[in-house]
N, CA and C of each residue as an Amber inpcrd file, in Angstrom:
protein
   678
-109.6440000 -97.4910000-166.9770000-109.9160000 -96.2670000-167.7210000
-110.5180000 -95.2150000-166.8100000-110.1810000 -94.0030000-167.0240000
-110.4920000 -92.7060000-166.1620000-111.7490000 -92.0250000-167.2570000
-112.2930000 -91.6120000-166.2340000-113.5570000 -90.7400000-167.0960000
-113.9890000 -90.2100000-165.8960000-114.4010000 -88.5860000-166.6830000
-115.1750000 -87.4850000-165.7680000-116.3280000 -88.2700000-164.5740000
-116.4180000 -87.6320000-163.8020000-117.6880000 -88.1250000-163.0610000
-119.0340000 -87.2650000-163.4880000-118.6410000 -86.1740000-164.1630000
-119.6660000 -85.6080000-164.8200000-119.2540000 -84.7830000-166.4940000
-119.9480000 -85.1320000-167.4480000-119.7500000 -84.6280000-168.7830000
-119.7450000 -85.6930000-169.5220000-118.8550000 -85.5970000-170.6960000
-118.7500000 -86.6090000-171.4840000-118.6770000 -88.0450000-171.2420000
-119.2590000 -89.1130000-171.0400000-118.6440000 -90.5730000-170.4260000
-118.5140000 -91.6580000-172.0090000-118.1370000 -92.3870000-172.3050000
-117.8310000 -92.9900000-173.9160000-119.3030000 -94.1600000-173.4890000
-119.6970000 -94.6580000-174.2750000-120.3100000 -95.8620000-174.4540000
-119.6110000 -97.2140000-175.3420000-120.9550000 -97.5520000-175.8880000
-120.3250000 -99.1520000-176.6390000-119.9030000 -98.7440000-177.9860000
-120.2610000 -97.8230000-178.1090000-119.7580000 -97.1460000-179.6930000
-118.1650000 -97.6730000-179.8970000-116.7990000 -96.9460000-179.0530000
-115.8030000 -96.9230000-179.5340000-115.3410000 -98.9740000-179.4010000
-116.1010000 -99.6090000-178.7960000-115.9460000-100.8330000-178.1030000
-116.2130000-101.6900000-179.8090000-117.2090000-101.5110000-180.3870000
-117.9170000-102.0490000-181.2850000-116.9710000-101.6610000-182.6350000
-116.5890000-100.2270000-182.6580000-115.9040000-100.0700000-183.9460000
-114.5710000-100.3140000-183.9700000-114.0180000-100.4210000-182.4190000
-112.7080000-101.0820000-182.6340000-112.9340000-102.6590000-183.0090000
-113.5490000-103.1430000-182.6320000-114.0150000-104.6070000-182.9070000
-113.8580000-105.0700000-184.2630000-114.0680000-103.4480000-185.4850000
-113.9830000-104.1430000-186.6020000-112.5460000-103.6230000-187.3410000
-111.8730000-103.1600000-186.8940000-110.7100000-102.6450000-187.3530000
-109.9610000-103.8270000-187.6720000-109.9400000-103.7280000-189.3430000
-108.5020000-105.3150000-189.6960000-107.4210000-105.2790000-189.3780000
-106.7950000-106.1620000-189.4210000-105.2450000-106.1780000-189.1610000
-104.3920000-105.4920000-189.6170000-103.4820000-104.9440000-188.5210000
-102.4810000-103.5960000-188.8100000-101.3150000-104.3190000-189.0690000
-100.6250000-103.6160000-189.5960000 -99.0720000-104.3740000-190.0250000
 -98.2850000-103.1140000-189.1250000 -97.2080000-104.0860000-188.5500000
 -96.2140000-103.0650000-187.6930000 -95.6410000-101.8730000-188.4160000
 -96.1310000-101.1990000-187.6810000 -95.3620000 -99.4960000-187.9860000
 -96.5150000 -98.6860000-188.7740000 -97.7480000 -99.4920000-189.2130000
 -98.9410000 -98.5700000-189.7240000 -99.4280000 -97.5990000-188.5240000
 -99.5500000 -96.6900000-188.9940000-100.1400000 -95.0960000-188.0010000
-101.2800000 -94.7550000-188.0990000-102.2090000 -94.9460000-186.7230000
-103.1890000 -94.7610000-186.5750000-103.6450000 -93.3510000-186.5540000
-104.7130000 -93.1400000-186.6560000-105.4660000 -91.6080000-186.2100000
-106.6690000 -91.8580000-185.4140000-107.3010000 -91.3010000-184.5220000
-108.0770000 -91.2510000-183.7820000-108.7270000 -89.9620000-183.3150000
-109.4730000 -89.3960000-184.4890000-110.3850000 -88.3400000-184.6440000
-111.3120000 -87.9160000-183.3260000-110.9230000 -87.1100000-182.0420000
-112.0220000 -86.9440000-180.9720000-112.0750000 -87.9380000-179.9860000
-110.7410000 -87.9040000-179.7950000-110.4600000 -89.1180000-178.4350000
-111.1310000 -89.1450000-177.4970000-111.5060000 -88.0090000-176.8810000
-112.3750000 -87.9470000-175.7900000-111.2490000 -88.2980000-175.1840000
-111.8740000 -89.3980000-173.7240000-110.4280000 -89.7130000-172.4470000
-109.6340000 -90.4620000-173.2060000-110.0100000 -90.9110000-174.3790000
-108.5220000 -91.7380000-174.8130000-108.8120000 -93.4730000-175.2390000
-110.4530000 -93.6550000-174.8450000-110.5420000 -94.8330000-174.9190000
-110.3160000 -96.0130000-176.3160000-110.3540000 -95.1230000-177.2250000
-109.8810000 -95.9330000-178.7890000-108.9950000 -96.1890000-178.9380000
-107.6930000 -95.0010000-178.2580000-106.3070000 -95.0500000-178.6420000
-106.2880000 -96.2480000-177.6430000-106.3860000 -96.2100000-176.1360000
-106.2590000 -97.9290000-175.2440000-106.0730000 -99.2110000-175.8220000
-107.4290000 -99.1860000-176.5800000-107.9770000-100.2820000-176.9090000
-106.8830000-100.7210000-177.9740000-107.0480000 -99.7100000-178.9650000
-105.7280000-100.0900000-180.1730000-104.5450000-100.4640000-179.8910000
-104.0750000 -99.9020000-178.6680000-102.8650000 -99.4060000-178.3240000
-102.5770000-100.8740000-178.2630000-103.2660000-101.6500000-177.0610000
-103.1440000-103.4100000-176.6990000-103.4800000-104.0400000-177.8810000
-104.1750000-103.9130000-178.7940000-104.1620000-104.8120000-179.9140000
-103.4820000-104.3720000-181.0730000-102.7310000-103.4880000-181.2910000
-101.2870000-103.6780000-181.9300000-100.6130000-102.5660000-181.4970000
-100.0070000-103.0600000-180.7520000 -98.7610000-102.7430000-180.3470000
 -97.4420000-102.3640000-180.8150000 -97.7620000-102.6910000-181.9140000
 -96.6720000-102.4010000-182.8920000 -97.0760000-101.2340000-184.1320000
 -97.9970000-100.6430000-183.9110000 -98.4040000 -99.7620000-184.6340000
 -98.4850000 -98.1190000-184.0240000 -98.1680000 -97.7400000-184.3840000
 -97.9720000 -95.4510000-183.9980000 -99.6420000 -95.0390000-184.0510000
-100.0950000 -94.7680000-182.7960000-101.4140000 -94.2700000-182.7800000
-101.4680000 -92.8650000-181.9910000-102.0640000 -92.2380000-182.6890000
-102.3620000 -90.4140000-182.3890000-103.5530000 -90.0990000-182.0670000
-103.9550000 -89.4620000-180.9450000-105.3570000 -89.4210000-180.6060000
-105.4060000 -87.5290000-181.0350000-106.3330000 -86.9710000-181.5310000
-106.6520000 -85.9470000-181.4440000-107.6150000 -85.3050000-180.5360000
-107.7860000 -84.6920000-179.4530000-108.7130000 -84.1650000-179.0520000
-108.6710000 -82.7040000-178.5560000-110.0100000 -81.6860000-178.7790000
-110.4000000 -80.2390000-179.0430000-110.5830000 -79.9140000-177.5850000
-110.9900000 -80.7920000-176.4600000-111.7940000 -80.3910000-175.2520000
-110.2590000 -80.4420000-174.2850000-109.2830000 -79.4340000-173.9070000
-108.5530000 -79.6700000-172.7110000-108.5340000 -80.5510000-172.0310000
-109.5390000 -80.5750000-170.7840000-109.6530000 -81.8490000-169.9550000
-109.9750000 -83.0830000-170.1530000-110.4070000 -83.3970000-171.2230000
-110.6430000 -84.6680000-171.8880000-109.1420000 -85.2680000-172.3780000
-108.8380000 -84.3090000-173.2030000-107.3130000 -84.7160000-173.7540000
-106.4170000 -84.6150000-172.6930000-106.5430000 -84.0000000-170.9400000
-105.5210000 -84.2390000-170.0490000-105.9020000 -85.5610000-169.1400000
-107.4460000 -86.0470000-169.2340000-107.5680000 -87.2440000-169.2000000
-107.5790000 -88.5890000-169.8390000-107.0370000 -88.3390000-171.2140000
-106.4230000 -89.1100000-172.2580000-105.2300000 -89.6120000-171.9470000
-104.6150000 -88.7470000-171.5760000-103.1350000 -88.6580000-171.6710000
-102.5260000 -89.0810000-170.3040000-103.6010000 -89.4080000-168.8960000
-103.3300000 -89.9380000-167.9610000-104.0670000 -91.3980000-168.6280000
-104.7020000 -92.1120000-169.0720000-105.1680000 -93.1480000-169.5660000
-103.9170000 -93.8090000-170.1070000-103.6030000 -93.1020000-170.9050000
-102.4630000 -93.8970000-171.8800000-101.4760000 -93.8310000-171.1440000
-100.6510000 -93.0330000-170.0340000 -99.5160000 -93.4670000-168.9390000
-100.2440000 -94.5410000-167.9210000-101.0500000 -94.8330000-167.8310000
-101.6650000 -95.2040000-166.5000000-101.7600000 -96.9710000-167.2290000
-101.7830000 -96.8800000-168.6000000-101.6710000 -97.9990000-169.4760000
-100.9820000 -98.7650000-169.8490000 -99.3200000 -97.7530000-169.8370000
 -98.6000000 -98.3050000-169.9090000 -97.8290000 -98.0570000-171.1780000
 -98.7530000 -97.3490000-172.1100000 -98.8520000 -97.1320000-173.4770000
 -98.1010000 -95.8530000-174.3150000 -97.3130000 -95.4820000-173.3290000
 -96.9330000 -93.8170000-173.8170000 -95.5890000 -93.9880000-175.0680000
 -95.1920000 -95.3300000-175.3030000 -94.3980000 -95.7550000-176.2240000
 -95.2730000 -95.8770000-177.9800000 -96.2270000 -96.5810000-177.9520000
 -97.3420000 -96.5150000-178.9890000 -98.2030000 -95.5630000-178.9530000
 -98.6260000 -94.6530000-178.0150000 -99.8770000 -93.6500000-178.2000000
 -99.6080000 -92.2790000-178.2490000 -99.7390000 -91.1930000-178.6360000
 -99.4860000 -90.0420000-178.6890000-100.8330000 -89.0900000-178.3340000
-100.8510000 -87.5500000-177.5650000-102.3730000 -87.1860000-177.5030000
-102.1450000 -86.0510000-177.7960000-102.8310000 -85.5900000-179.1730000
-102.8920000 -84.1990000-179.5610000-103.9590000 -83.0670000-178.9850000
-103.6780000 -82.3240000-178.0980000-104.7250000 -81.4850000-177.6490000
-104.9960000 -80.3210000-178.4720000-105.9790000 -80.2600000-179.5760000
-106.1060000 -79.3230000-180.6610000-107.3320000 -79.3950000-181.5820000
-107.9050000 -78.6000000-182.2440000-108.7350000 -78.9140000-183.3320000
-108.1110000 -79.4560000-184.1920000-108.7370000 -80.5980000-184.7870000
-108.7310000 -81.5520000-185.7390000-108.4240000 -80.7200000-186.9130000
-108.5870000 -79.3750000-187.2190000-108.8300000 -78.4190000-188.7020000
-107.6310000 -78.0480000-188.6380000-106.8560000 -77.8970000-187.5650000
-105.3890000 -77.5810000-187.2880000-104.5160000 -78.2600000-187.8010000
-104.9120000 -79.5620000-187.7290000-103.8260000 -80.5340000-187.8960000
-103.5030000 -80.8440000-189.0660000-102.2620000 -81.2200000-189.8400000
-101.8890000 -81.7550000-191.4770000-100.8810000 -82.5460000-191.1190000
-100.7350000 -83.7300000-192.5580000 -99.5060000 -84.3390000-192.2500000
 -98.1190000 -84.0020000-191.5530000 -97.6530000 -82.6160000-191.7340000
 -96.5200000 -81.9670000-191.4610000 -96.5800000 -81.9570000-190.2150000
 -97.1100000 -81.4380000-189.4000000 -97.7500000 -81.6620000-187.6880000
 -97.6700000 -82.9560000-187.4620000 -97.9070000 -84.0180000-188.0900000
 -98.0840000 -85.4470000-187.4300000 -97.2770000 -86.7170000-188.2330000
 -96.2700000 -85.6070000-188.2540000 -95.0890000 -86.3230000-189.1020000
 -95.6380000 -87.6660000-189.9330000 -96.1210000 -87.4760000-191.2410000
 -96.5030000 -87.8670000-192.0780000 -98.2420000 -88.0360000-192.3730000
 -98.4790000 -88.9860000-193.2980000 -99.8050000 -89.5340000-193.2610000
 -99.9300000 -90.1740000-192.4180000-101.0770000 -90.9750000-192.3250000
-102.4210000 -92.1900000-192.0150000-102.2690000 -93.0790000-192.8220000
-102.1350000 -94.2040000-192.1700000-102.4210000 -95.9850000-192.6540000
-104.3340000 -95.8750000-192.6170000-105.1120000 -95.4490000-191.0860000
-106.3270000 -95.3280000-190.9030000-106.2610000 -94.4000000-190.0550000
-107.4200000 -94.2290000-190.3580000-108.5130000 -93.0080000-189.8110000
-109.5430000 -93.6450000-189.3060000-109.9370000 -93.1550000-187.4880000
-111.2470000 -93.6270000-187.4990000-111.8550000 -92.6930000-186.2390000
-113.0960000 -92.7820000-186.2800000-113.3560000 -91.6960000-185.5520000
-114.8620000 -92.2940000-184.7120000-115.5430000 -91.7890000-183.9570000
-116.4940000 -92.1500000-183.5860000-117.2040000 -90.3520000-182.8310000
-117.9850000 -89.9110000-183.9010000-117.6920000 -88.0640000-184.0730000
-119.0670000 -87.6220000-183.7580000-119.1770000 -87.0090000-183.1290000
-120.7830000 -85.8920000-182.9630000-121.4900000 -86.6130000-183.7810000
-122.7000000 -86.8730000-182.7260000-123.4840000 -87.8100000-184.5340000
-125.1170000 -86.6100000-184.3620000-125.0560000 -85.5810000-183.9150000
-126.3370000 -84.9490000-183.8900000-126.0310000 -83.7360000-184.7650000
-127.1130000 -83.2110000-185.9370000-126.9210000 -82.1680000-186.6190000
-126.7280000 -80.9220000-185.2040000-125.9970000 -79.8280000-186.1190000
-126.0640000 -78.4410000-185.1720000-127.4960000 -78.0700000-185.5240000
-128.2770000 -77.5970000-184.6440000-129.5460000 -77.1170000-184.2690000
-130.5060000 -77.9380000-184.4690000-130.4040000 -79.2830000-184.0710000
-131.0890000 -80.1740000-184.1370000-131.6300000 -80.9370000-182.6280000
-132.3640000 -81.2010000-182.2300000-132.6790000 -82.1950000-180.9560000
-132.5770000 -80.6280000-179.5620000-132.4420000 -81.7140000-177.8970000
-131.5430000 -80.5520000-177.7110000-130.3070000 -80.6920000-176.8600000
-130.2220000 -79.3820000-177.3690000-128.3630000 -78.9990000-177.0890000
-128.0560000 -79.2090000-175.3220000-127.2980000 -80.0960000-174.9730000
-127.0040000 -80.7630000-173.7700000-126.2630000 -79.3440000-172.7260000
-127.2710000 -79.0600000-171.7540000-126.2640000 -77.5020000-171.0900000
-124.8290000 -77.7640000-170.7510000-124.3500000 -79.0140000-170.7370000
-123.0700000 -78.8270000-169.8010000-122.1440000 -79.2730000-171.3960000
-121.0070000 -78.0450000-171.8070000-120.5290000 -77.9110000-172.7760000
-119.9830000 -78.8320000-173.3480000-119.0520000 -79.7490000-172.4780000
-118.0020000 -81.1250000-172.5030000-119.4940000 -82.4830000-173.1790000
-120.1810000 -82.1000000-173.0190000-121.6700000 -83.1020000-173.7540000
-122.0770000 -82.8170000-174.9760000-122.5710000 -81.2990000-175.1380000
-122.4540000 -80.6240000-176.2500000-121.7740000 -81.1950000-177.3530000
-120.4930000 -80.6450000-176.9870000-119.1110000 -80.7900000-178.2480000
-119.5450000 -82.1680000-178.7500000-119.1100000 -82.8050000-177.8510000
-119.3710000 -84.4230000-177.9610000-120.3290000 -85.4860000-178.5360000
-121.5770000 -84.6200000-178.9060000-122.3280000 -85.2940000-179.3630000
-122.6820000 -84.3990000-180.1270000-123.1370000 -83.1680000-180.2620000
-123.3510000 -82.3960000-181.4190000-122.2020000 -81.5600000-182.1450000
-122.3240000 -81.5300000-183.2710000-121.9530000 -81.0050000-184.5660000
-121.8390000 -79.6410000-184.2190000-120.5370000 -79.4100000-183.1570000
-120.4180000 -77.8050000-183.0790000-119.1000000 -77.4870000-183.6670000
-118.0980000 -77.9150000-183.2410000-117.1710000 -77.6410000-183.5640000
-116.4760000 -78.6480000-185.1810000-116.9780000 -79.4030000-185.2120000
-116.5610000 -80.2040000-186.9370000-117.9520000 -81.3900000-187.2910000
-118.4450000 -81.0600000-188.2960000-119.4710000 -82.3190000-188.6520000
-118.9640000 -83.1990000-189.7070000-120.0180000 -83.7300000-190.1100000
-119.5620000 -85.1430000-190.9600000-118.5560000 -84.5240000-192.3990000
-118.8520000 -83.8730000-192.8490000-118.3240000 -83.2930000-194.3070000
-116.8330000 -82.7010000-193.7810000-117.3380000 -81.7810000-192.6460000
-115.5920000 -81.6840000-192.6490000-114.3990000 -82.6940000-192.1760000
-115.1710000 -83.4910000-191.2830000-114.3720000 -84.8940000-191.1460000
-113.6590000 -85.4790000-191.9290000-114.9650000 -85.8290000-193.2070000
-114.2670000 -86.9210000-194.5120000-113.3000000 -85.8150000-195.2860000
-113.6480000 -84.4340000-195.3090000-112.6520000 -83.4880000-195.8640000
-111.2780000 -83.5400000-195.0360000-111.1380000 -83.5410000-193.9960000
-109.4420000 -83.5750000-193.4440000-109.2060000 -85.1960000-193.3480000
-110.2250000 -85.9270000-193.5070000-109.7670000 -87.4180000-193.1210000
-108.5860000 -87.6870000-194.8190000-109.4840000 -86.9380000-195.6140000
-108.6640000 -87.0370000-196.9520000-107.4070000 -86.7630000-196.9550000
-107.3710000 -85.4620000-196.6910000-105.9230000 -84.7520000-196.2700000
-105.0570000 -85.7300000-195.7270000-105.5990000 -86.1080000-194.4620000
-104.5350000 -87.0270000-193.8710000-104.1110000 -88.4020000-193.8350000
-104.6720000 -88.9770000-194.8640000-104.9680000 -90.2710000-195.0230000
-103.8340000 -90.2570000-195.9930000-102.9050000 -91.4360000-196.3110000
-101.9770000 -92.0950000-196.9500000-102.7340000 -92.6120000-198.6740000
-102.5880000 -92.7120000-199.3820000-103.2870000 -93.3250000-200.4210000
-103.3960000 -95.0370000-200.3450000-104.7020000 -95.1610000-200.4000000
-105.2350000 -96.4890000-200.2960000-105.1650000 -96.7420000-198.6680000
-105.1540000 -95.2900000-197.7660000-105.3210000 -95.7020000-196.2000000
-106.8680000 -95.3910000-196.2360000-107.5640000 -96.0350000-194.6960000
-108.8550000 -96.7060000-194.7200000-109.4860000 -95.3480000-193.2540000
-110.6880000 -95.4060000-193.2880000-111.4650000 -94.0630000-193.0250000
-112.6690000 -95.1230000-192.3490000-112.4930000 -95.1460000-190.9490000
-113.6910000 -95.6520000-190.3790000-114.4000000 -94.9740000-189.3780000
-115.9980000 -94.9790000-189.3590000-116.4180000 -94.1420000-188.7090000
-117.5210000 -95.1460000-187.8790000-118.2490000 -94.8240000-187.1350000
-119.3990000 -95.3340000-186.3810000-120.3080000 -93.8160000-186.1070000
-121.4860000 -94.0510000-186.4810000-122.5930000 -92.9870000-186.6070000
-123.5040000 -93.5060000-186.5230000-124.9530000 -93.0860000-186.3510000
-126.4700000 -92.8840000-186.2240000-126.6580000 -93.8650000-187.8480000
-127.5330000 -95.1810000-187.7700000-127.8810000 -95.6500000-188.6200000
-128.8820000 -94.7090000-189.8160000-129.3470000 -93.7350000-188.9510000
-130.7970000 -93.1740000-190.1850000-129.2790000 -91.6340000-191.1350000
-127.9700000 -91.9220000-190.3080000-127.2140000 -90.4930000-190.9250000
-126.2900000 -91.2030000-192.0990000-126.4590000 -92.5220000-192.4760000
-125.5280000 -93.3010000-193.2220000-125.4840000 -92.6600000-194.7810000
-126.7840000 -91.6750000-195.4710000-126.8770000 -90.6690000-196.3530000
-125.7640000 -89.3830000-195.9840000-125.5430000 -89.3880000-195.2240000
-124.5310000 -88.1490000-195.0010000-123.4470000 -88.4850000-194.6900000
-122.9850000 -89.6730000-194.5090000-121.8190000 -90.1790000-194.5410000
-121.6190000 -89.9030000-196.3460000-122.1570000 -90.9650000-196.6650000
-121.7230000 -91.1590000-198.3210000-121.6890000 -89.5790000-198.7800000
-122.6300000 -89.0160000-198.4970000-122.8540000 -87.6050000-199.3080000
-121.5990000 -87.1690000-199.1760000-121.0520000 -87.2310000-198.1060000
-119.6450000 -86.3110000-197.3510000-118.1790000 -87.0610000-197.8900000
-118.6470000 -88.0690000-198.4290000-116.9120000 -88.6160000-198.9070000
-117.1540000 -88.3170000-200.2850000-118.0890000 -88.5050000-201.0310000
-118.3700000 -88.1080000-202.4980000-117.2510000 -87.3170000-203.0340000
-117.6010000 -86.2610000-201.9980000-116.7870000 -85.2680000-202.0820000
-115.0100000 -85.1450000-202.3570000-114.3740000 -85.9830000-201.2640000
-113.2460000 -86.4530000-201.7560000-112.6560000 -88.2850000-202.1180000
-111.6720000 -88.1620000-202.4230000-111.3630000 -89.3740000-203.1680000
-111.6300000 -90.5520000-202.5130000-111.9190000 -90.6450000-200.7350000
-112.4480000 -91.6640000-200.1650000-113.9800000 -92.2920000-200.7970000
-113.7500000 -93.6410000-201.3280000-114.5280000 -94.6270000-201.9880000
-115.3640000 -95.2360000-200.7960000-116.6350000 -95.5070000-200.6150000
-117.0700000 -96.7350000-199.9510000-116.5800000 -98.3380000-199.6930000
-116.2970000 -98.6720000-198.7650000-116.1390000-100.0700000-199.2090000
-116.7760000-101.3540000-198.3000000-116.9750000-100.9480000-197.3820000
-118.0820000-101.6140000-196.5370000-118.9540000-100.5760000-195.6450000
-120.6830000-101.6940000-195.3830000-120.7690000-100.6710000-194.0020000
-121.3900000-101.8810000-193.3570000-121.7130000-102.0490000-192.1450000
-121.7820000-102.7490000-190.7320000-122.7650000-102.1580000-190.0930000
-124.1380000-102.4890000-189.8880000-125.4370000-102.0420000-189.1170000
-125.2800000-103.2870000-187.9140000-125.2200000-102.2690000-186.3440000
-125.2470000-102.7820000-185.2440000-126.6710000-102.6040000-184.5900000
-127.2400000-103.9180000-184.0690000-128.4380000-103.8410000-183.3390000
-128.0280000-103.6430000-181.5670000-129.2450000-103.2900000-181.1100000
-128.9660000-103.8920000-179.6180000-130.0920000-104.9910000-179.2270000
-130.7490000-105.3040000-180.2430000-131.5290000-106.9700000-180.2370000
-132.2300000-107.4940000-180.9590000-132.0730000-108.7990000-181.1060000
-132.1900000-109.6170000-182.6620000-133.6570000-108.7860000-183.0350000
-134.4780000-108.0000000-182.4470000-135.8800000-107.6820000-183.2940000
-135.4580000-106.6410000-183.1920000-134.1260000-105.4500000-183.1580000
-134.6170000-104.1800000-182.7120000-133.9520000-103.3610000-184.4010000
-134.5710000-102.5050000-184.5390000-134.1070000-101.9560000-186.1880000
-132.4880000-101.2820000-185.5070000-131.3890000-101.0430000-186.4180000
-130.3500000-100.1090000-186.3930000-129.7000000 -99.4440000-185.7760000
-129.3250000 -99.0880000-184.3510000-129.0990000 -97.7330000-184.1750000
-127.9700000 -97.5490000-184.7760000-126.8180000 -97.9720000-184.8710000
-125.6820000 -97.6980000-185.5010000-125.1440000 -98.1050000-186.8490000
-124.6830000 -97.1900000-187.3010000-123.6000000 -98.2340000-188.4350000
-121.9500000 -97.6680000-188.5930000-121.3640000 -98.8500000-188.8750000
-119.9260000 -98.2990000-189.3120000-119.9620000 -98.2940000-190.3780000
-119.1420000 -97.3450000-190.8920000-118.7590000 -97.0620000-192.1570000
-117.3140000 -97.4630000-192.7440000-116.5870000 -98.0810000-193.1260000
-115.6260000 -98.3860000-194.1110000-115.4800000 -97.5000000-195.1270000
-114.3820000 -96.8620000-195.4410000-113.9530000 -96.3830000-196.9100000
-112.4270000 -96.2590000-197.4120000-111.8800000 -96.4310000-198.5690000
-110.6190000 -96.1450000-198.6330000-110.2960000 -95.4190000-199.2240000
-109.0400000 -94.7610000-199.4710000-108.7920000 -93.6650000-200.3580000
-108.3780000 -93.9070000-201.7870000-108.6100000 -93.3040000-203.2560000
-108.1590000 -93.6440000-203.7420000-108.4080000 -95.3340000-204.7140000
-109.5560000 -95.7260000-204.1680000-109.4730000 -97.4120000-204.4280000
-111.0480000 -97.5800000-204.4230000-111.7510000 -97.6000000-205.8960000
-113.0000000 -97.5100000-205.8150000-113.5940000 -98.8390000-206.3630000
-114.5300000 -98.9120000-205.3530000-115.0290000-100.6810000-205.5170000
-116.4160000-100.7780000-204.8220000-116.8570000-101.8980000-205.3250000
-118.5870000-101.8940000-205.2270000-118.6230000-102.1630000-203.3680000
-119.9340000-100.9590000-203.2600000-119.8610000-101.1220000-201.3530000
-120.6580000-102.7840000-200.8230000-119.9930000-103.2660000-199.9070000
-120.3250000-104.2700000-199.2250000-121.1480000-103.8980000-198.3050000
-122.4340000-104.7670000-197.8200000-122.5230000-104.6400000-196.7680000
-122.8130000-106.1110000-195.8400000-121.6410000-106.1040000-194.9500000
-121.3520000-106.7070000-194.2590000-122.5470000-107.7510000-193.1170000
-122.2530000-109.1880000-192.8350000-123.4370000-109.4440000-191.6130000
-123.7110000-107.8190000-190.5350000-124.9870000-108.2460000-190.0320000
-125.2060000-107.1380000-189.0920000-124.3940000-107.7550000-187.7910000
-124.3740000-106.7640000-186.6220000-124.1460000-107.0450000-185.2250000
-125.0460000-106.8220000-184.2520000-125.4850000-107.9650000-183.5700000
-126.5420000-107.9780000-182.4920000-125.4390000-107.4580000-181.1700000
-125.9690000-106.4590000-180.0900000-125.1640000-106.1110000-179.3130000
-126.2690000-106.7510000-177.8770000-125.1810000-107.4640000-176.7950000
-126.7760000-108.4880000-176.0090000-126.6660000-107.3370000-175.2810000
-127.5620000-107.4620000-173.9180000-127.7240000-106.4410000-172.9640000
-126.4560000-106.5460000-171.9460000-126.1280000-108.2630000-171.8970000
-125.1010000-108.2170000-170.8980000-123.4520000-107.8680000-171.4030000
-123.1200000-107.6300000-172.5190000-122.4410000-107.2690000-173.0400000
-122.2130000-105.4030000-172.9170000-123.4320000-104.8080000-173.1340000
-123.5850000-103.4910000-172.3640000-123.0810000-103.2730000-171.0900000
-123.8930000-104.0000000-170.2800000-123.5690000-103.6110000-168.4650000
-122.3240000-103.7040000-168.3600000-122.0250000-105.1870000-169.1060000
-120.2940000-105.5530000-168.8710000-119.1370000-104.3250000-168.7050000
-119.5370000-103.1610000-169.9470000-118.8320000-102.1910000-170.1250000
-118.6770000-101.5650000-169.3090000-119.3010000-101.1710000-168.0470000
-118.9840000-100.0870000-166.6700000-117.8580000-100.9770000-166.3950000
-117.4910000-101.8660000-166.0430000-116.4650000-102.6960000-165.4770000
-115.2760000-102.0760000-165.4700000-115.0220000-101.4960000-166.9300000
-113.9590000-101.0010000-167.1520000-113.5440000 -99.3080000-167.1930000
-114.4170000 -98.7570000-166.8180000-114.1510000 -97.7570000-166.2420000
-114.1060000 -97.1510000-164.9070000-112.8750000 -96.3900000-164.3230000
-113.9350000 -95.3020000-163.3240000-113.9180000 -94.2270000-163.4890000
-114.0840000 -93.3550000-162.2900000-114.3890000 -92.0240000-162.2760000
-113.2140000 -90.9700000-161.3960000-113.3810000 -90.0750000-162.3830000
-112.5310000 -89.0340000-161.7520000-113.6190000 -87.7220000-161.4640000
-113.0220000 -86.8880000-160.7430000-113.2920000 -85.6050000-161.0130000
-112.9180000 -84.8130000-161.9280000-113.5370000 -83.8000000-162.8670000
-112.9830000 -83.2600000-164.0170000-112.0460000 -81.9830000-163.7270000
């Protein structure tokens, strides 16, 4: 995997929420909300292979280092890379619906904490260009009926998840709190929801994440220049 030597770099986030993605049936079409270099669409790409996955991403050079990821992968038969705002996009553009949706999206309010100077960090972690509400609002749009809406976010923002699907026909249906050690509270949770299909929310065993499981992750990247 290619990644900037300076700006955006992915962590264990997209590693952990692909981890929980169920089984795809051949020819279901993925979405991948804010690809960044591309690392969700990868990952998916090798574990079904038989499924149409679309990465969306807003930042140029991120999405032209996506799109060397997924040739460099091998993958340019299953993966597709949209360089565009996410608000742009509708079924008609991406020749049809969504089987799933999943995203791993800015998890910091706009004017909140602080704002990272180098822009490609910014976007990426704060809520500038799309936050949680407008997410679950186009995730609706593009989602298939009874297709599934997964996210990974900030454990204390799991109120603004729900608040934000309320809104449209995406239901709760599980959520998944990841540790990084058996005593440590939350930082993450995934979110589960489907469209259309309303049923009492689960919540799932937690996930302990070890330390060597962390480090492990540089392994698989390097570095480019941006």
């Amino acid at each position: 995997m290619l990644q900037p030597t300076k700006g955006y770099r992915y962590s264990m986030d997209p590693f952990v929420l692909c981890s929980q993605v169920p089984p795809v049936c051949s020819g279901d079409r993925i979405l991948d909300v804010g690809c960044g270099c591309g690392i969700i669409p990868v990952i998916l790409g090798y574990c079904f292979p038989q499924s149409h996955i679309t990465g969306v991403e807003i930042q140029n050079k991120l999405a032209e280092i996506a799109l060397k990821n997924i040739i460099n992968n091998k993958l340019a038969q299953t993966v597709s890379i949209i360089n565009e705002d996410i608000k742009h996009i509708n079924p008609e553009s991406t020749n049809g619906p969504f089987d799933l949706i999943l995203s791993n999206p800015p998890y910091k309010k706009q004017n909140t904490g602080r704002l990272n100077p180098d822009l490609q960090k910014a976007i990426a972690r704060h809520e500038i260009t799309i936050n949680i509400q407008s997410l679950a609002a186009k995730a609706e749009t593009l989602l298939r009926h009874k297709g599934r809406f997964m996210i990974i976010f900030p454990s204390e923002r799991l109120i603004d998840i729900e608040q934000a699907v309320q809104a449209t026909s995406i239901y709760p249906e599980w959520i998944r709190y990841i540790h990084t050690g058996q005593k440590k509270i939350p930082k993450r949770v995934i979110f589960s929801g489907r469209k259309n299909i309303a049923a009492r929310r689960r919540i799932l065993p937690p996930i302990y994440l070890s330390s060597e499981n962390i480090a492990n992750m540089d392994i698989l990247s390097n570095c480019i220049n941006p």
